[in-house]
Backbone of each chain as nested JSON, in Angstrom:
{
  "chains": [
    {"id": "A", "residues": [
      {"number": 1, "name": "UNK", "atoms": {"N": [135.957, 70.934, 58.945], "CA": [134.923, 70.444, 58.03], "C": [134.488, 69.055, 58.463]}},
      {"number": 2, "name": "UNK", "atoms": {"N": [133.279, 68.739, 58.055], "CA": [132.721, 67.306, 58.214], "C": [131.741, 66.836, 57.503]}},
      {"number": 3, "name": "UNK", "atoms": {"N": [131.364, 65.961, 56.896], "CA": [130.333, 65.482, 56.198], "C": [128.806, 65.977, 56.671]}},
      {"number": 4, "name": "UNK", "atoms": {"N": [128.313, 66.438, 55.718], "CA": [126.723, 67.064, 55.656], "C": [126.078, 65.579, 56.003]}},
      {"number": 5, "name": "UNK", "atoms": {"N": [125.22, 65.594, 57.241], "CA": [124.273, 64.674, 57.488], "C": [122.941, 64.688, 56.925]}},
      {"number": 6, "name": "UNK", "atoms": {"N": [122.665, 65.658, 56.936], "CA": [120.932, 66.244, 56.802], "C": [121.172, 65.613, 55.028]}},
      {"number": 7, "name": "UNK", "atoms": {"N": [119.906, 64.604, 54.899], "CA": [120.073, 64.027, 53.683], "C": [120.733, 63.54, 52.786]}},
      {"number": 8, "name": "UNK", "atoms": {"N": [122.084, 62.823, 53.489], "CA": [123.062, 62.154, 52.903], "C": [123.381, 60.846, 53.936]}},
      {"number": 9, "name": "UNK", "atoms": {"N": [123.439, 59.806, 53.32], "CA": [123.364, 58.676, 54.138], "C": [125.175, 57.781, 53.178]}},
      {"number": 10, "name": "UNK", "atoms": {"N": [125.597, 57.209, 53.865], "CA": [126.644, 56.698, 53.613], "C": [127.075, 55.517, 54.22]}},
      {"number": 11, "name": "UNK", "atoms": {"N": [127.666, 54.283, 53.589], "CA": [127.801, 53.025, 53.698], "C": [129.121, 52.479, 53.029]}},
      {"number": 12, "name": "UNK", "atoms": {"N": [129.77, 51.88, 53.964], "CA": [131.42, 51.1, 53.068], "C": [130.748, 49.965, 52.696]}},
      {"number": 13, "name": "UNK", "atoms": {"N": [131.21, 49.529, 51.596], "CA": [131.023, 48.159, 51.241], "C": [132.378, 47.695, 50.085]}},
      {"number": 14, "name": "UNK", "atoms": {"N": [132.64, 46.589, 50.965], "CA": [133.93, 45.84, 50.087], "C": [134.99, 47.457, 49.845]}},
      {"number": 15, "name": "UNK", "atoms": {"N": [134.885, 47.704, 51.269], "CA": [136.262, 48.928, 50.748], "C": [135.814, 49.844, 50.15]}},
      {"number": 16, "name": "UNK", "atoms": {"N": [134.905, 50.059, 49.632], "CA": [134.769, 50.77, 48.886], "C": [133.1, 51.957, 49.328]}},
      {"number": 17, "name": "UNK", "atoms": {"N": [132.829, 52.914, 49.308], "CA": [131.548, 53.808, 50.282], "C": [130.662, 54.226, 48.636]}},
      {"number": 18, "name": "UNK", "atoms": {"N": [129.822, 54.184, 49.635], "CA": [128.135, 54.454, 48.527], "C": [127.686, 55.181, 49.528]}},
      {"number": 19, "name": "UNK", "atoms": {"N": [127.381, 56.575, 48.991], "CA": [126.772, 57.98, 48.778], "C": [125.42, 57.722, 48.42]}},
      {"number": 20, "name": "UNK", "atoms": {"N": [124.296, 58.255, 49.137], "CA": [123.124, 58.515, 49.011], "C": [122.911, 60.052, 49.196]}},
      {"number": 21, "name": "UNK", "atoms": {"N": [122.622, 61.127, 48.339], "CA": [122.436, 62.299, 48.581], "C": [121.26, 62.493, 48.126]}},
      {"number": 22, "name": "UNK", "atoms": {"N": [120.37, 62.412, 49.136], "CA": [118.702, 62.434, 48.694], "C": [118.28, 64.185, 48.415]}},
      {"number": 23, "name": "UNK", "atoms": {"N": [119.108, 64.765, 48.74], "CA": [118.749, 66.429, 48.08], "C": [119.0, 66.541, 46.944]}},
      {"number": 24, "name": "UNK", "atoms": {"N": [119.859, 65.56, 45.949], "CA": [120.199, 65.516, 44.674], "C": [119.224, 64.31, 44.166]}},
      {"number": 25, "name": "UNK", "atoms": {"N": [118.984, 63.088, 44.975], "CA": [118.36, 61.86, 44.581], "C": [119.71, 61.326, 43.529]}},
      {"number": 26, "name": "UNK", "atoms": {"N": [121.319, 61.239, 43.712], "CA": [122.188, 60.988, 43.301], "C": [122.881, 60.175, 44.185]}},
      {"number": 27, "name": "UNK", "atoms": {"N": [123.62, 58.937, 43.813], "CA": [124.371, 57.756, 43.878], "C": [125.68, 58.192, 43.667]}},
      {"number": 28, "name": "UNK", "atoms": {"N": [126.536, 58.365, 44.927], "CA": [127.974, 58.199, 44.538], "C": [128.925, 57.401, 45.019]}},
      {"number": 29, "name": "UNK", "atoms": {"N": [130.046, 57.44, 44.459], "CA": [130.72, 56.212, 45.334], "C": [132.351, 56.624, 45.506]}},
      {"number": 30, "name": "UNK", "atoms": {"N": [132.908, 55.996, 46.256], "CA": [134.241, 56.329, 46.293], "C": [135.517, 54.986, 47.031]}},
      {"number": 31, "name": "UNK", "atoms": {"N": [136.574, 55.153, 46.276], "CA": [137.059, 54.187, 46.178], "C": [138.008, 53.67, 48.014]}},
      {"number": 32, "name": "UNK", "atoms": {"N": [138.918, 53.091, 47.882], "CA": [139.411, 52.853, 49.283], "C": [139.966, 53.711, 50.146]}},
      {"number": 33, "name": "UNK", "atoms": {"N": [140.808, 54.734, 49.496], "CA": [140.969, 55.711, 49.931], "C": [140.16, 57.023, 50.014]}},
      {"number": 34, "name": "UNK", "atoms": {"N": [139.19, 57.133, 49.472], "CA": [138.251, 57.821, 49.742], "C": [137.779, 57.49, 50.831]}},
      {"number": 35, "name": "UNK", "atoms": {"N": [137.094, 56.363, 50.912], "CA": [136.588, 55.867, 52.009], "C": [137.102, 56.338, 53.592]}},
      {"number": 36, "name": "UNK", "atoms": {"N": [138.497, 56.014, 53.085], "CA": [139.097, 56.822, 54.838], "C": [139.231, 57.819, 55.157]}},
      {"number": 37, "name": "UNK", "atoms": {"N": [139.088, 58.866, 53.943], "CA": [138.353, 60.084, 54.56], "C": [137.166, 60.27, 54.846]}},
      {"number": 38, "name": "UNK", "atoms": {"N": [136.203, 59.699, 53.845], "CA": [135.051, 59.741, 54.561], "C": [134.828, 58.692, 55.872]}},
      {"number": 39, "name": "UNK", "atoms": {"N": [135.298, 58.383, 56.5], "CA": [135.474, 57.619, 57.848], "C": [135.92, 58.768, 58.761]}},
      {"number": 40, "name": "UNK", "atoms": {"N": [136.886, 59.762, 57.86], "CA": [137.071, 60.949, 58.944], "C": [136.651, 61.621, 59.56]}},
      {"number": 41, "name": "UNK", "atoms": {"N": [135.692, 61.846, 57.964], "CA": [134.965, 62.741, 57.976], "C": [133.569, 63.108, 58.882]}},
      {"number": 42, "name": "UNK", "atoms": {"N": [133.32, 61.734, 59.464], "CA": [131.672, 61.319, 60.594], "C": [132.19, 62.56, 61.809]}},
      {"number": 43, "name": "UNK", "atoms": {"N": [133.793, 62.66, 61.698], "CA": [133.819, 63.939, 62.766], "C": [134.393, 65.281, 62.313]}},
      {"number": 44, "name": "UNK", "atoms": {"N": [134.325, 65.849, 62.678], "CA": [135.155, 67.399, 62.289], "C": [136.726, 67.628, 62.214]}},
      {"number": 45, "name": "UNK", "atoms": {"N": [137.14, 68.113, 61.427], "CA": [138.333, 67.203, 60.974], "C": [138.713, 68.395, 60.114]}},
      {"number": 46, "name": "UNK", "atoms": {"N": [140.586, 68.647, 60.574], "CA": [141.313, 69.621, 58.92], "C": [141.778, 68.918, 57.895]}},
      {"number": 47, "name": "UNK", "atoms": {"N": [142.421, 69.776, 57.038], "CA": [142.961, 68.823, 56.029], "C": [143.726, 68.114, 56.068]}},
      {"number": 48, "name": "UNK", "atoms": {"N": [144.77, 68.626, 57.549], "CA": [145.953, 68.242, 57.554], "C": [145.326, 66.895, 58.282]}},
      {"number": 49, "name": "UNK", "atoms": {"N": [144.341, 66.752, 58.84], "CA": [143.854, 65.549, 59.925], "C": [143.72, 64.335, 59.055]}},
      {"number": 50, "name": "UNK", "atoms": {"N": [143.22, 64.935, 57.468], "CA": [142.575, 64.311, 56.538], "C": [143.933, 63.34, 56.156]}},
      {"number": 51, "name": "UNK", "atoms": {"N": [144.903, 64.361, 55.994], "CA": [146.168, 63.859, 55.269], "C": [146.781, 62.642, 56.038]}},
      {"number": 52, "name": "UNK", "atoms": {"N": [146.713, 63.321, 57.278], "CA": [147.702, 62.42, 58.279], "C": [147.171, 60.832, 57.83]}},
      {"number": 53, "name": "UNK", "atoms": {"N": [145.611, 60.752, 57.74], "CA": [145.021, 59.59, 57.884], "C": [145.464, 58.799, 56.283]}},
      {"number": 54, "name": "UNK", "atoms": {"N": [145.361, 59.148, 55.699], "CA": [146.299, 58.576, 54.253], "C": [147.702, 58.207, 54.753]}},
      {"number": 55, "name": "UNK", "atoms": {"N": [147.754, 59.299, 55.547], "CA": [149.944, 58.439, 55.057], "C": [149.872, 57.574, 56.364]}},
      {"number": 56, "name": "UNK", "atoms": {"N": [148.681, 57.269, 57.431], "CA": [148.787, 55.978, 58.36], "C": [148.321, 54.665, 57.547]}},
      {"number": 57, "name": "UNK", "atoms": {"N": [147.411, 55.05, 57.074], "CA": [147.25, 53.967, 56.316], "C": [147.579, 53.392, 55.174]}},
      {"number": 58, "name": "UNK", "atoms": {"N": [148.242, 54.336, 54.143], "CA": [148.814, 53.906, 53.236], "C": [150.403, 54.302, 52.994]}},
      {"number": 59, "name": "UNK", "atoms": {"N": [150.858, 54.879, 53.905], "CA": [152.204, 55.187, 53.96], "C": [153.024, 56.34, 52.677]}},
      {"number": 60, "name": "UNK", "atoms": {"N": [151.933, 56.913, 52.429], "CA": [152.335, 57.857, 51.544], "C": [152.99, 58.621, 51.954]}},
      {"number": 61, "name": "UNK", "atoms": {"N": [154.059, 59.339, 50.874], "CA": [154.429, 60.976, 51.701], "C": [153.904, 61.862, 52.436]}},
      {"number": 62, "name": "UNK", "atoms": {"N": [153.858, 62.948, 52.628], "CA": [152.724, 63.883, 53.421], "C": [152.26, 64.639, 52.099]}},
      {"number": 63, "name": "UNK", "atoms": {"N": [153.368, 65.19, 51.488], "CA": [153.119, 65.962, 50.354], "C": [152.282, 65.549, 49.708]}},
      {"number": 64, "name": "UNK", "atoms": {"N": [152.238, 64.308, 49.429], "CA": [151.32, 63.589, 47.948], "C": [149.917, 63.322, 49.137]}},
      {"number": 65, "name": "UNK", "atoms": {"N": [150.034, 63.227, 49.994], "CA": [148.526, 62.917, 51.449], "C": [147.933, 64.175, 51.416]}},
      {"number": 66, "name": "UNK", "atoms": {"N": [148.745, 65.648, 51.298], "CA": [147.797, 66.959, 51.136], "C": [147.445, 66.986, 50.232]}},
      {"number": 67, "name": "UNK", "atoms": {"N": [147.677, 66.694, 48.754], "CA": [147.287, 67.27, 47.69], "C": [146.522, 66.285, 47.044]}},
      {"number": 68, "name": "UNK", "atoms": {"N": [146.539, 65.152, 47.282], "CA": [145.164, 63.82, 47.131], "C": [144.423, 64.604, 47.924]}},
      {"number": 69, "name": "UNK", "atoms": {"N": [144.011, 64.555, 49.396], "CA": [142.777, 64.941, 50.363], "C": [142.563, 66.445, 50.074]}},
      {"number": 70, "name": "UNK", "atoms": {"N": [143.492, 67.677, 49.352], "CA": [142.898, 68.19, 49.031], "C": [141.713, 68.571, 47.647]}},
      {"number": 71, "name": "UNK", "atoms": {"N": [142.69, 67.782, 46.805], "CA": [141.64, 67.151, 45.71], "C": [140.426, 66.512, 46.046]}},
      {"number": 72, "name": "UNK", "atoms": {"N": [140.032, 65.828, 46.718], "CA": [139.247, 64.993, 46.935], "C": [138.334, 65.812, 48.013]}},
      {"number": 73, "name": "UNK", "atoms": {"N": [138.773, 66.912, 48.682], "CA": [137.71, 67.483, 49.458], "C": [137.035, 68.522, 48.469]}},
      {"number": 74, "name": "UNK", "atoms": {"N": [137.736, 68.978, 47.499], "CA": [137.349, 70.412, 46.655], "C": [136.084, 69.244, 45.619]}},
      {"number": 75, "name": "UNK", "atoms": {"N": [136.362, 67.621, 45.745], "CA": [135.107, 66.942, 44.907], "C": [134.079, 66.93, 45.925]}},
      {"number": 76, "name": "UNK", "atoms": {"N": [133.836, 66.817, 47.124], "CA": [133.042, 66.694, 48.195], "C": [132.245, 67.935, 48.079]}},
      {"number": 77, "name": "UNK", "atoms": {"N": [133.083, 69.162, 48.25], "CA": [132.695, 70.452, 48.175], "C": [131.746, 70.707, 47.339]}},
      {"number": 78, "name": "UNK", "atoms": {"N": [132.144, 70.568, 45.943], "CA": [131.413, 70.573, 44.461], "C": [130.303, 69.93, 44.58]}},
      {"number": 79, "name": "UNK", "atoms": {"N": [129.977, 68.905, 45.323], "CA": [128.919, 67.762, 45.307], "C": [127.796, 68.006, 46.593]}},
      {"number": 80, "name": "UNK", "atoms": {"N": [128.335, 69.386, 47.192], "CA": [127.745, 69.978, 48.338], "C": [127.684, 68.785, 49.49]}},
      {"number": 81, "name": "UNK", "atoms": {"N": [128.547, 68.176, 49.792], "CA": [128.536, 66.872, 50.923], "C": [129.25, 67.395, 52.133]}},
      {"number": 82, "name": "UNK", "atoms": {"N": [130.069, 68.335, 52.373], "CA": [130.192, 68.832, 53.492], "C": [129.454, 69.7, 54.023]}},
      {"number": 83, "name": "UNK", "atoms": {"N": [129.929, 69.538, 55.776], "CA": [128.849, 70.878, 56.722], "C": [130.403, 72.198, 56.365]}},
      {"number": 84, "name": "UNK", "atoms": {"N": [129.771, 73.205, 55.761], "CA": [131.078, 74.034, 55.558], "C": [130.92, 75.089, 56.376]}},
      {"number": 85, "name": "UNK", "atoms": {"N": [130.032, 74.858, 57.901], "CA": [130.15, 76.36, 58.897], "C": [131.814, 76.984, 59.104]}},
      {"number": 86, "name": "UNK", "atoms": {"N": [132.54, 76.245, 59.735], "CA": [134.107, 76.231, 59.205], "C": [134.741, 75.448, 58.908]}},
      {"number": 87, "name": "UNK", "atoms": {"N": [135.315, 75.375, 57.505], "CA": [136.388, 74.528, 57.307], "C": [137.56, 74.94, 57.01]}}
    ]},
    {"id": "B", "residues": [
      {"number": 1, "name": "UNK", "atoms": {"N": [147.995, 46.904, 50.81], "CA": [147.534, 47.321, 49.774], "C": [148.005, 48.638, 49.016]}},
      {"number": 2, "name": "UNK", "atoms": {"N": [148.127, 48.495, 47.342], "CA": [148.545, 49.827, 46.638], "C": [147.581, 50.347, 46.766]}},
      {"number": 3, "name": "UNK", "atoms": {"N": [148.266, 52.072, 46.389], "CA": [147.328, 53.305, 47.147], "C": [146.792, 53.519, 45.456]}},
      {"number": 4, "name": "UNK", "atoms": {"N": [145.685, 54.129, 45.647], "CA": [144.801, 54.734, 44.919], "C": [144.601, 56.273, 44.905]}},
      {"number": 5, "name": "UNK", "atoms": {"N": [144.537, 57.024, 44.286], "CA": [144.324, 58.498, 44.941], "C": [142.863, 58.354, 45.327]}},
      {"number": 6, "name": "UNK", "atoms": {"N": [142.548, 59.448, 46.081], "CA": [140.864, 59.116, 46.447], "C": [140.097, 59.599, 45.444]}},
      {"number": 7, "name": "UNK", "atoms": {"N": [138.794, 58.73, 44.729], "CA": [137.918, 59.718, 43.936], "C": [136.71, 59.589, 44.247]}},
      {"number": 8, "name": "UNK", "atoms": {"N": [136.1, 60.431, 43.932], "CA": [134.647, 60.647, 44.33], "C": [133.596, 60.393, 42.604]}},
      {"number": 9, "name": "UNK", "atoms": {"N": [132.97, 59.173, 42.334], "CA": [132.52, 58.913, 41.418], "C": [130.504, 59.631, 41.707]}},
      {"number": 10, "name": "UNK", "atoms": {"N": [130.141, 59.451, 40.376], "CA": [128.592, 59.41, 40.126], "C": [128.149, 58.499, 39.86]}},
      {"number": 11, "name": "UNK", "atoms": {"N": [127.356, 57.58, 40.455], "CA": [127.175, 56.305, 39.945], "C": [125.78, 56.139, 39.242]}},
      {"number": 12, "name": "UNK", "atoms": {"N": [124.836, 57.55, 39.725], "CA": [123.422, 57.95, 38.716], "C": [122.421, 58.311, 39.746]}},
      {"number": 13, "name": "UNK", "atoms": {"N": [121.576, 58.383, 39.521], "CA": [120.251, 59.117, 40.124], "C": [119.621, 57.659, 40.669]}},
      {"number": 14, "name": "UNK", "atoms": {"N": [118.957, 58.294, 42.024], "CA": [118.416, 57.095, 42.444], "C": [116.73, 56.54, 41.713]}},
      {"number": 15, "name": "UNK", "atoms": {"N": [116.174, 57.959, 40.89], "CA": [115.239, 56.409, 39.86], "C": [115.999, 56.102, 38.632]}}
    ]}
  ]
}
């Protein structure tokens, strides 16, 4: 999976990423750890890729790194922000 | 820094 380009523009600021989804004309945002998935996300990427990148940077378990990034991709999903040819 | 879980907010429509 990887972030839908075609009409979604995205920006970190102060840690923190702002969502432009001009197919919705909707504002979203996401917090620090969001952010480093969506940093992942500019490439094609599994979940487990997703996870790894949480527990480098924040030293989490793995367990609690799958089930945050999978939460947080099933909100991406919902919000139609990924390319989902395969994920 | 403490961890946060990740969330994905709405912050509103752009008008």
């Amino acid at each position: 999976m990887k972030l839908r380009t075609n009409s979604v523009s995205w920006r970190e600021i102060d840690g923190e990423t702002v969502i432009l989804d001009l197919s919705s004309s909707t504002y979203l945002k996401t917090n620090a750890a969001g952010s480093t998935i969506m940093r992942l996300l500019s490439e094609e990427r599994t979940t487990a890729e997703l996870a790894d990148g949480l527990v480098e940077e924040y030293g989490i378990p793995a367990d609690q790194a799958t089930a945050d990034t999978e939460t947080f991709v099933a909100m991406l999903r919902e919000r139609n922000l990924l390319d989902t040819a395969d994920s | 820094m403490a961890y946060q879980p990740p969330v994905l907010e709405e912050v509103g429509s752009v008008r």
